[in-house]
MARROZA-798512 format. One record per residue (C-alpha): residue number from 1; x, y, z negated. Coordinates in pm, 1 decimal. Example, Ala and Ser with C-alpha at 12.3 -4.5 7.8 and 13.67 -1.06 7.14 Angstrom:
BEGIN
+-----+----------+----------+----------+
| seq |       xx |       yy |       zz |
+-----+----------+----------+----------+
|   1 |   1230.0 |   -450.0 |   -780.0 |
|   2 |   1367.0 |   -106.0 |   -714.0 |
+-----+----------+----------+----------+
***
This chain:
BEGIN
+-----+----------+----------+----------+
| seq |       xx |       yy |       zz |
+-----+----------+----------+----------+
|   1 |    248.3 |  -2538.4 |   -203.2 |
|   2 |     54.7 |  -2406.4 |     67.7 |
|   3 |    157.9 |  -2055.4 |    248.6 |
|   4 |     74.7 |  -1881.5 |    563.3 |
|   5 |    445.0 |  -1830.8 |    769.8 |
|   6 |    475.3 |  -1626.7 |   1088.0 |
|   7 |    711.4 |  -1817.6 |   1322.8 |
|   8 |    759.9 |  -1509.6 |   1577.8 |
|   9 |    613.4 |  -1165.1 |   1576.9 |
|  10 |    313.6 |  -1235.1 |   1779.3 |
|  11 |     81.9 |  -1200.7 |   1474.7 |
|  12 |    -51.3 |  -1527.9 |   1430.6 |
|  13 |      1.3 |  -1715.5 |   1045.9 |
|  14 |     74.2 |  -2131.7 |   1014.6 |
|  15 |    -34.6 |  -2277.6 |    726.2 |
|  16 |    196.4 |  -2509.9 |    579.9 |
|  17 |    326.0 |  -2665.3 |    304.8 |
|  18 |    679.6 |  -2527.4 |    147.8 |
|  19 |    868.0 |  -2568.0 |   -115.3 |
|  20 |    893.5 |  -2294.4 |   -435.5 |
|  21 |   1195.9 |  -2321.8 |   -710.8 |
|  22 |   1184.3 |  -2323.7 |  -1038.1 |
|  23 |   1288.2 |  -1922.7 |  -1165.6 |
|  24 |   1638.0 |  -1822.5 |  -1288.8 |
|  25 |   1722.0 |  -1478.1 |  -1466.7 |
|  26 |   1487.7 |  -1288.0 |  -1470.6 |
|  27 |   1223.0 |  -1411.8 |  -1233.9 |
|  28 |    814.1 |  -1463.8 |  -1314.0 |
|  29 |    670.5 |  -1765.7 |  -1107.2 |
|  30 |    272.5 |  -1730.6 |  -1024.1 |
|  31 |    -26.0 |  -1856.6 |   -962.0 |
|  32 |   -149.6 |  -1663.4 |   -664.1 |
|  33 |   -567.2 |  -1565.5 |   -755.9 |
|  34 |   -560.1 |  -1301.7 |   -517.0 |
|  35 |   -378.4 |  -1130.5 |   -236.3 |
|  36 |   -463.2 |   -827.3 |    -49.2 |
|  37 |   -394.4 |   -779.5 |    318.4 |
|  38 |   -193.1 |   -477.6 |    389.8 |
|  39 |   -174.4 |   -324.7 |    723.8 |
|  40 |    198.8 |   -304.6 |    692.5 |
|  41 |    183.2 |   -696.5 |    704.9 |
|  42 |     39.8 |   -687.3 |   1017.8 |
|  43 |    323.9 |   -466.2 |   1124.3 |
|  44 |    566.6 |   -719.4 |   1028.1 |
|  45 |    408.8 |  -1001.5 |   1186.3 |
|  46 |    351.1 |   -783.8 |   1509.0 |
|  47 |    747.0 |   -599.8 |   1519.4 |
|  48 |   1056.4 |   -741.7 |   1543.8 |
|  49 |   1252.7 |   -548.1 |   1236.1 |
|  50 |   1534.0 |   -780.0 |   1205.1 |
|  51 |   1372.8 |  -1022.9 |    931.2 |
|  52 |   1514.1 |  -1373.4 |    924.5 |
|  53 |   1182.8 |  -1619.4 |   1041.0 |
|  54 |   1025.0 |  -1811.0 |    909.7 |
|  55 |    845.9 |  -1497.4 |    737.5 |
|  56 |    626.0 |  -1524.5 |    452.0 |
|  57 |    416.9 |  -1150.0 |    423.0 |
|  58 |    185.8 |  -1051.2 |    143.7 |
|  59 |    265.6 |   -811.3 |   -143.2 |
|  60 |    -20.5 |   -732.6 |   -298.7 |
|  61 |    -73.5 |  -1016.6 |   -585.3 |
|  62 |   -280.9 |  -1102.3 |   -863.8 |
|  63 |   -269.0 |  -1383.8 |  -1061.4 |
|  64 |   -153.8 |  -1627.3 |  -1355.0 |
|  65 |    218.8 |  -1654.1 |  -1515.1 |
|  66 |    323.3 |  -2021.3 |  -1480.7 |
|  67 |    719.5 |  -2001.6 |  -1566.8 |
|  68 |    953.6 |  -1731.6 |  -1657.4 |
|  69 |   1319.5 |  -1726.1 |  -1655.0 |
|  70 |   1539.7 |  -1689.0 |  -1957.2 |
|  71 |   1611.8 |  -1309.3 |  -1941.8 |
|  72 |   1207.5 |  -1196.7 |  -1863.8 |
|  73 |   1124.8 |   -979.9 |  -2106.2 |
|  74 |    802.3 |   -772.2 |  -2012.1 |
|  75 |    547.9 |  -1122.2 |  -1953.8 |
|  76 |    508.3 |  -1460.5 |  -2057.7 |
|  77 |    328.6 |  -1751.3 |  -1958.9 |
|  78 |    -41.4 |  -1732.2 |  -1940.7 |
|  79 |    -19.2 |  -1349.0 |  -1906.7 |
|  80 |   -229.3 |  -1202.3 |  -1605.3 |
|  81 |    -54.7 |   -979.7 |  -1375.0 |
|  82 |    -34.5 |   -785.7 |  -1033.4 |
|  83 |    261.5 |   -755.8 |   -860.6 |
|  84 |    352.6 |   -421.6 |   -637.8 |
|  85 |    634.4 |   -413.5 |   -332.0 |
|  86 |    810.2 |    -86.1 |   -522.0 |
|  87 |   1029.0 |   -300.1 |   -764.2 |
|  88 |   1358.3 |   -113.9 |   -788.8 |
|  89 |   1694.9 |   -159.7 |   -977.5 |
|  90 |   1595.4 |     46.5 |  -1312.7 |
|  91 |   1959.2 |    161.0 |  -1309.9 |
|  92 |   2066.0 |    384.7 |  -1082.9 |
|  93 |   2005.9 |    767.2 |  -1149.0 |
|  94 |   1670.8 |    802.1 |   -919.6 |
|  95 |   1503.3 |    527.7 |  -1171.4 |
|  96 |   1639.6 |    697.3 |  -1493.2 |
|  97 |   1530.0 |   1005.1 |  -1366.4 |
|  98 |   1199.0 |    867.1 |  -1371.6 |
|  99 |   1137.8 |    811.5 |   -983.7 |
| 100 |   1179.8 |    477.6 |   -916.5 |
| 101 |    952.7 |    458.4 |   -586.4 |
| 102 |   1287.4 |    614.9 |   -469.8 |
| 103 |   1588.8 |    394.0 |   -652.3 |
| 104 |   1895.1 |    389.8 |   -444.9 |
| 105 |   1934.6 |     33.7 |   -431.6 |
| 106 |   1607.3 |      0.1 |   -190.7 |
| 107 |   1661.1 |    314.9 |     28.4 |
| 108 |   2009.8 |    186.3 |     85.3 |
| 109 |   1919.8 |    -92.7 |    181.4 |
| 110 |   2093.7 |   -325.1 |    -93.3 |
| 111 |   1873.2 |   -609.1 |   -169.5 |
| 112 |   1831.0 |   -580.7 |   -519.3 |
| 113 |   1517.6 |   -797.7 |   -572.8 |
| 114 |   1713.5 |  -1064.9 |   -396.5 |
| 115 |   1897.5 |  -1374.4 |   -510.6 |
| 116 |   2271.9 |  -1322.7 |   -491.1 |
| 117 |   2392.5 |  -1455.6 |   -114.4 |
| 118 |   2448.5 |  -1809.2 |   -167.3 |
| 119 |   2221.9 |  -1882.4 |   -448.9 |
| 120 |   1918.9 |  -2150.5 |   -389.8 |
| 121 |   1642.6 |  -1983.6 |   -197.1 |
| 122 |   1374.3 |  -1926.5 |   -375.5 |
| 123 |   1130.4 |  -2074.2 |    -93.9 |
| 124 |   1193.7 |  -2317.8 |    177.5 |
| 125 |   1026.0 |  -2496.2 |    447.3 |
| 126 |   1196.5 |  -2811.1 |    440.6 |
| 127 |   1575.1 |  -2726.5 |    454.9 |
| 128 |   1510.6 |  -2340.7 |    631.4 |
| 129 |   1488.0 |  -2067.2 |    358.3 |
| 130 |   1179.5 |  -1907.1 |    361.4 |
| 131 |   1189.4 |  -1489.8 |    394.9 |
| 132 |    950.9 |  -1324.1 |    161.3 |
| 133 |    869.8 |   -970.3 |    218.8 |
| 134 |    903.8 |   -714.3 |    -59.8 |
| 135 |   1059.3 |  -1025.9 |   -260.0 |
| 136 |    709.1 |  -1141.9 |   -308.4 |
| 137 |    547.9 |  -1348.7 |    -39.6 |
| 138 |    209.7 |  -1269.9 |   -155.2 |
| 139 |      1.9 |  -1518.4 |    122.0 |
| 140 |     54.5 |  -1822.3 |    -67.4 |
| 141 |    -57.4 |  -2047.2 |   -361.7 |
| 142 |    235.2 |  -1903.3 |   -585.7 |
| 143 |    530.5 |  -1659.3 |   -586.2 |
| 144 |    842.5 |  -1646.5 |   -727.4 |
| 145 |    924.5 |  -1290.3 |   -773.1 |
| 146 |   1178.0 |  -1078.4 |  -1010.7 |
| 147 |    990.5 |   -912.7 |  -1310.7 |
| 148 |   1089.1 |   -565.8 |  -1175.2 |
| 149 |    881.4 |   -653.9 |   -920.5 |
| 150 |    582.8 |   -749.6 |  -1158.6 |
| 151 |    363.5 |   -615.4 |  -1490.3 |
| 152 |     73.9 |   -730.5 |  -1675.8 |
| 153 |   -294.6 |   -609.6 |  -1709.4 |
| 154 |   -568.5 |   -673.9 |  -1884.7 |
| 155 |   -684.4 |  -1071.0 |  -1886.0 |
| 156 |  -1060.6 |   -912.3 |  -1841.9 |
| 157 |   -976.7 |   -719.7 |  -1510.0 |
| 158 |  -1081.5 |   -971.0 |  -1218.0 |
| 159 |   -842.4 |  -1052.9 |   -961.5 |
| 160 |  -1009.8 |   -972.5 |   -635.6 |
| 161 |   -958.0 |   -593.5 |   -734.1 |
| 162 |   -681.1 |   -628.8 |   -928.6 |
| 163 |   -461.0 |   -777.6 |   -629.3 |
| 164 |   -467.8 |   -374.6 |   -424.3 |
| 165 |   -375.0 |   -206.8 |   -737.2 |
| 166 |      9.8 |   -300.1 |   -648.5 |
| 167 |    -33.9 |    -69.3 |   -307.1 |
| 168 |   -354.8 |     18.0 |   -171.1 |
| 169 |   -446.7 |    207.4 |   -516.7 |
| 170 |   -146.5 |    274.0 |   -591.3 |
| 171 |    -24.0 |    448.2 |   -267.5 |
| 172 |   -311.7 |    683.8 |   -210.8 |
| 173 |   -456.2 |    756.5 |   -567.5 |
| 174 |    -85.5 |    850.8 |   -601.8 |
| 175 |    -29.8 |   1031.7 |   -320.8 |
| 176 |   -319.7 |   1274.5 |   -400.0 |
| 177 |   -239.1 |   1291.5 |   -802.3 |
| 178 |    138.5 |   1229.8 |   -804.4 |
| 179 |    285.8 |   1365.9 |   -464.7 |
| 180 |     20.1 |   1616.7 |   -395.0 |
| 181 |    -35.8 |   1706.7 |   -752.0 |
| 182 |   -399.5 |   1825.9 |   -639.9 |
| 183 |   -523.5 |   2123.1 |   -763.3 |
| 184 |   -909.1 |   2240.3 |   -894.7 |
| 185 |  -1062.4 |   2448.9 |   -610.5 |
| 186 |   -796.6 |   2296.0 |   -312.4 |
| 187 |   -913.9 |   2136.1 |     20.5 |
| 188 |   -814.7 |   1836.0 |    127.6 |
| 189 |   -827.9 |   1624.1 |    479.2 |
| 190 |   -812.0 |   1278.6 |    499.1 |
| 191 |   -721.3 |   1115.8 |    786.0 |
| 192 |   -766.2 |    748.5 |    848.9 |
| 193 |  -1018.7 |    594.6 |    559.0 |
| 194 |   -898.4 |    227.9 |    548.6 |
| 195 |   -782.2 |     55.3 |    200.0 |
| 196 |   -514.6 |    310.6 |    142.4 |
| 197 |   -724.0 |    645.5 |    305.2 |
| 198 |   -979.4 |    562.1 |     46.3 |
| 199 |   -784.8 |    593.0 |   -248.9 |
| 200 |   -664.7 |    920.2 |   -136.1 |
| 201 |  -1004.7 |   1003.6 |   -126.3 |
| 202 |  -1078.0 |    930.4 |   -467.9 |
| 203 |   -746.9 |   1081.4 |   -582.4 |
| 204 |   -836.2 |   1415.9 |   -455.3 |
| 205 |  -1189.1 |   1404.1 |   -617.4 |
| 206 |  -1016.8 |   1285.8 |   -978.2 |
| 207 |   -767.7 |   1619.4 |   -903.8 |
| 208 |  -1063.0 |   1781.4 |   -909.1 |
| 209 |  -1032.6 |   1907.4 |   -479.3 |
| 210 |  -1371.2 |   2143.5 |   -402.1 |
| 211 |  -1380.9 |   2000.9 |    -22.1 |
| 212 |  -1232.1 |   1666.6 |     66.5 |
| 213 |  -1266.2 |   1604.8 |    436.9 |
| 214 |  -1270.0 |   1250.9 |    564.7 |
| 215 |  -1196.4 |   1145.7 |    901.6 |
| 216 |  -1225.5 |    812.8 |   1081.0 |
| 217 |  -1331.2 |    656.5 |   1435.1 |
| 218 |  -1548.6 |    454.8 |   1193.9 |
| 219 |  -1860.4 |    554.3 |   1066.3 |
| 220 |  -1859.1 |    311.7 |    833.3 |
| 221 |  -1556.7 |    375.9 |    722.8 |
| 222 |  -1689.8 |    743.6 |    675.5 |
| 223 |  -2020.5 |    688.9 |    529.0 |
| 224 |  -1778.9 |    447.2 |    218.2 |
| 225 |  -1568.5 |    688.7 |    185.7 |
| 226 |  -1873.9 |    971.5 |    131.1 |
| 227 |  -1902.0 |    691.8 |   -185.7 |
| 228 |  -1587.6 |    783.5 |   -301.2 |
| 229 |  -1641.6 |   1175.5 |   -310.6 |
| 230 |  -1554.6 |   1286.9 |    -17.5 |
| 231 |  -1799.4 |   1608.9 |     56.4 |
| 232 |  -1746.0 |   1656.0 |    467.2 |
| 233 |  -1733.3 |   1411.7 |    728.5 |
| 234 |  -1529.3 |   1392.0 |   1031.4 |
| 235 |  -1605.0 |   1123.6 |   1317.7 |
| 236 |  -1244.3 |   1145.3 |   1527.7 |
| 237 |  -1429.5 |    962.5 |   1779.0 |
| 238 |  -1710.8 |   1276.3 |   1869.8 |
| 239 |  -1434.2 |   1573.8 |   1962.0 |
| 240 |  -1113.9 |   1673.0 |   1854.4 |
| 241 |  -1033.7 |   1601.9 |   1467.5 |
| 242 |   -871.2 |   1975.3 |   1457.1 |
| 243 |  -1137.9 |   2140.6 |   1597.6 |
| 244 |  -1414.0 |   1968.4 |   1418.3 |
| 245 |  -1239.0 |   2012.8 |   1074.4 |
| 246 |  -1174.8 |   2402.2 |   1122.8 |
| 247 |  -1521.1 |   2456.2 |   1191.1 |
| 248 |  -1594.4 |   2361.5 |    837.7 |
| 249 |  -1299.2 |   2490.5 |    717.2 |
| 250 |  -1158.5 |   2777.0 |    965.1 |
| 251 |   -839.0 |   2852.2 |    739.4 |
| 252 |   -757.0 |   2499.0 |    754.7 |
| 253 |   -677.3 |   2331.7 |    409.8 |
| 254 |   -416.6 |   2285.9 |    170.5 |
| 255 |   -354.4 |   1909.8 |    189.3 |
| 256 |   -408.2 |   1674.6 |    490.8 |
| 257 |   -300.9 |   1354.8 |    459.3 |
| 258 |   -205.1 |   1083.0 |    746.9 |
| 259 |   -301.9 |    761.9 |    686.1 |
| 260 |   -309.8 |    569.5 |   1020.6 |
| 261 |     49.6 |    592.4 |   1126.9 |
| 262 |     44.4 |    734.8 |   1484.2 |
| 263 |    204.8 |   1062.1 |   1623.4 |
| 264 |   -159.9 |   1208.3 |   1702.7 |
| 265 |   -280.2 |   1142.3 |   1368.5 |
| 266 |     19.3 |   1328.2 |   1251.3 |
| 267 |    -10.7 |   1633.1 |   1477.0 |
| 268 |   -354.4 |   1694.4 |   1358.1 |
| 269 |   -221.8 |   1609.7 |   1016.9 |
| 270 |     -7.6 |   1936.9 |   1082.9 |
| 271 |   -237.4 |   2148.7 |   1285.6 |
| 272 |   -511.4 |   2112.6 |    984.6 |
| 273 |   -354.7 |   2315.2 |    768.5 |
| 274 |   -426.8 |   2584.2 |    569.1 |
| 275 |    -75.9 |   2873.2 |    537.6 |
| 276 |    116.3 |   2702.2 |    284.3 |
| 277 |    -48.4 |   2395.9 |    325.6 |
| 278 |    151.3 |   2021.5 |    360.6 |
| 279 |     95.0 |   1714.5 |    553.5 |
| 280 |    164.1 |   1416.0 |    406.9 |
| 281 |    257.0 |   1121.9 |    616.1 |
| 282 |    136.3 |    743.0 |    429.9 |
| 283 |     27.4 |    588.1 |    736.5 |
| 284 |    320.6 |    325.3 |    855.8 |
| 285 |    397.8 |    336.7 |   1235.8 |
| 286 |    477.3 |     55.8 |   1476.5 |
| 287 |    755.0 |    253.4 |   1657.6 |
| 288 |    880.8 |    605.5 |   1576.1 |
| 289 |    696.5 |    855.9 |   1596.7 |
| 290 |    843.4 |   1209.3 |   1801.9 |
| 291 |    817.2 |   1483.1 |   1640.3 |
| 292 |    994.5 |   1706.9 |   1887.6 |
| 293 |    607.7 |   1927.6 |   1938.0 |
| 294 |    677.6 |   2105.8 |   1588.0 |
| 295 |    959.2 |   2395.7 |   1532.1 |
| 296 |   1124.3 |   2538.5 |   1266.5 |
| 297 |    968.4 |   2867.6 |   1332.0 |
| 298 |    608.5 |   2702.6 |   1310.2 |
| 299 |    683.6 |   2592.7 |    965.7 |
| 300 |    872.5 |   2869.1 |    868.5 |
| 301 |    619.2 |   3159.0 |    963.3 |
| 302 |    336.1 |   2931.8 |    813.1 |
| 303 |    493.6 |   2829.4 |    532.5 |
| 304 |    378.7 |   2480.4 |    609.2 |
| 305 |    586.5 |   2135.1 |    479.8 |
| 306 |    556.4 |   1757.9 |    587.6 |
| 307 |    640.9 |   1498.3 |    293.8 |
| 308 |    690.1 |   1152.4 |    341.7 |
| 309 |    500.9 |    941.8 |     25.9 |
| 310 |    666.1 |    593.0 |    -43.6 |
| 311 |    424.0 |    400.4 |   -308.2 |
| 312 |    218.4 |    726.2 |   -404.4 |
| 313 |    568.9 |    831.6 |   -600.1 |
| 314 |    441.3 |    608.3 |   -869.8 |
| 315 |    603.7 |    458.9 |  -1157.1 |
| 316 |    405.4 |    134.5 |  -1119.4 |
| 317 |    502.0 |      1.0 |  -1442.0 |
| 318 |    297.9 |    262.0 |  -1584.0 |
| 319 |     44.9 |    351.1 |  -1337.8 |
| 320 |   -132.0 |     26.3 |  -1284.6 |
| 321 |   -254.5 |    -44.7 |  -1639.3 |
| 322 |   -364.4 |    301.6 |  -1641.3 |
| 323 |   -560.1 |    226.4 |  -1292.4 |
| 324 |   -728.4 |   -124.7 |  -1491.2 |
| 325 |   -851.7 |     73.7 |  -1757.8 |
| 326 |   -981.5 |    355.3 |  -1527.2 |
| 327 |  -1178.3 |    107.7 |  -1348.9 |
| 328 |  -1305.6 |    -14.3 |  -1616.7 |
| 329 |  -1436.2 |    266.6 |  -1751.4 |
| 330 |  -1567.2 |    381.1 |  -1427.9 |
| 331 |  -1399.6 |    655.1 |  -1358.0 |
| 332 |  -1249.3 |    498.2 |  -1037.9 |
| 333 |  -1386.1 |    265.0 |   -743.1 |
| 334 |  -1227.1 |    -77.0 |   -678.6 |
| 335 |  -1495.1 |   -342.1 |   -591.7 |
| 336 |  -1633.9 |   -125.6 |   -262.9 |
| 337 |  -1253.2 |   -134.6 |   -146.9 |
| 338 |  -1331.3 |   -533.6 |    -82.7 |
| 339 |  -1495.5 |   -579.8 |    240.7 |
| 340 |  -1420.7 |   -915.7 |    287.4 |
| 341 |  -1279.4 |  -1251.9 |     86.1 |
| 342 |  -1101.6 |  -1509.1 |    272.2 |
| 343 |   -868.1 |  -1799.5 |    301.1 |
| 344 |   -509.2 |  -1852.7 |    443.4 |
| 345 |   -621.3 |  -1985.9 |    732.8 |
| 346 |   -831.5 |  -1696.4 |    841.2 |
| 347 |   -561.4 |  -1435.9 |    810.1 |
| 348 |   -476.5 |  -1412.0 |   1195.6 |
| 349 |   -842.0 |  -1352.5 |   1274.6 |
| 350 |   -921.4 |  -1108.7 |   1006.2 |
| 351 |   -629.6 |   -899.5 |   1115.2 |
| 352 |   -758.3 |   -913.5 |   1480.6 |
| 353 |  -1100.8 |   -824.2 |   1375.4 |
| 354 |   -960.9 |   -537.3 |   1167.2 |
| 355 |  -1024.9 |   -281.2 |   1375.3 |
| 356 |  -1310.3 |   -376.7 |   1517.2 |
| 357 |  -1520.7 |   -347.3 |   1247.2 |
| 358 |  -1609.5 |   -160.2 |    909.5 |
| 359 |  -1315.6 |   -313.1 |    712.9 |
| 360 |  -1142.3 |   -142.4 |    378.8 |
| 361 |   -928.6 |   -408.4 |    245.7 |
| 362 |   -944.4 |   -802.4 |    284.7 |
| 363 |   -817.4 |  -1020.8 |     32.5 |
| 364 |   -717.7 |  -1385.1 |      0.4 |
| 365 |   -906.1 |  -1543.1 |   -263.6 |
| 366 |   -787.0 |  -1926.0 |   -426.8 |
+-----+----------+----------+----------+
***
């Protein structure tokens, strides 16, 4: 099959042609219809983290069962499905306990989703196993990925849209409904209105938020996410984002959430807030980020908190069919998300375009 492989970590993609195995246990083998590009891929192909190359990113997948193995239980050939980078062990007391965006078998670093060390690699470029992030490998023709790792929607959902439920949706509708738990009549501040920012957006307007502020260096990121109910508008580019924000709000509100990933965005993350308020930090960072400028005392005397959000603390099992039939209803936005629809070969371009333009989410389409 055809797949796009980083060779270093200079962010540039090969297309070429690997090899996929058949699935054991309790793996689902698809065909890829869809695949969204995450900024966190261009992370991986830009950062050397330690992953064995050659590198195979994507996680955000839609598309057709082709093969199951014996113990799948959950799918079956034919079904349509999405697949979402939060898989977890379903064991361990975190996933009983009904978080499983925090199972201890992924934050300790235990490869769960993995075939046992020695086992046949699921991918390979001629006799070189092939690392797939997330266990999925999502910018290719097909994936072989563990059914914790996959569930199954609604054949009538398409699969341009249905590919960014797995993160994208997932990671800021959740973060505003599950992590912030939103209340009627709370403000909110948005910070950094790409795929994910957007979703927070519309989270906070579903939780039912009386001022949602967005801010962005784009304003055409702003003026899309005005689409998705935000009521205030903040261009990052004309002044200072803390300043700007507390003349509409002077209090400073009750939510702000960081979406871009850099220590800036954070600080005014922090400084937006309303006493009591939190900061929520979604937005992955190239290097890490000092937080040495905020004391004990500040948070103490304000009452203020900073939460990290993995995966919008979603059970994604459950969430994403929920999100298909929300969109198709109309209650939430999916289609504006998709700015543009490309091919494997274009990936290194669109990611060095990304920021140069209007961009929400780009997805590979086959």
């Amino acid at each position: 099959m055809k797949a796009a492989l980083l060779h270093d970590f200079t962010g540039e993609w090969h297309v070429e042609s690997i090899d996929i195995d058949e699935p054991v246990g309790d793996e689902v083998r698809i065909e890829v219809r869809a695949s969204g590009l995450c900024h966190s891929d261009l992370l991986t192909a830009t950062v050397d983290r330690g992953l064995t190359l050659p590198v195979l990113c994507g996680h955000e997948v839609a598309g057709v069962v082709t093969a199951v193995g014996p113990a799948v239980r959950t799918v079956a050939v034919g079904d349509h499905v999405t697949t979402c980078m939060a898989g977890s062990c379903e064991i361990c007391a975190l996933c009983l306990s009904g978080r499983p965006w925090l199972c201890a078998a992924r934050t300790e670093g235990t490869h769960v989703l993995e075939r046992p060390a020695g086992a046949r690699p699921r991918l390979q470029l001629g006799d070189t196993p092939v690392t797939a992030v997330a266990a999925i490998g999502g910018f290719a023709e097909e994936v072989l990925v563990p059914e914790r790792s996959v569930v199954g929607i609604d054949a009538a959902m398409p699969f341009d849209v249905a590919s960014i439920l797995g993160c994208a949706v997932i990671t800021g509708i959740g973060a505003a409904t599950n992590s912030a738990r939103i209340k009627p009549g709370d403000t909110v501040a948005v910070i950094g209105c790409g795929g994910v920012g957007l979703n927070v957006v519309q989270g906070a307007r579903l939780r039912g938020a009386a001022r949602i502020v967005a801010v962005d260096l784009s304003a055409g990121r702003l003026a899309r996410a005005a689409e998705f109910g935000a009521t205030d508008l903040v261009n990052a580019g004309e002044g200072a984002t803390v300043d700007q924000l507390k003349q509409m709000l002077p209090s400073g509100v009750d939510h702000a959430f960081e979406v871009v990933g850099t220590g800036r965005t954070l600080q005014d993350a922090v400084y937006a807030l309303a006493p009591g308020g939190t900061a929520y930090i979604i937005g992955a960072a190239s290097a890490p980020v000092d937080l040495s400028w905020i004391t004990a005392q500040e948070l103490l005397g304000g009452a203020k908190s900073i939460v990290g959000v993995y995966g919008g603390s979603a059970r994604f099992k459950h969430d994403i069919p929920r999100y298909v039939q929300m969109y198709r209803h109309g209650v939430i936005q999916l289609d504006p998300l998709i700015s543009d629809r490309i091919t494997l070969n274009q990936i290194s371009a669109t990611y060095r375009n990304h920021d140069r333009n209007d961009s929400a989410r780009a997805v590979l389409t086959f």
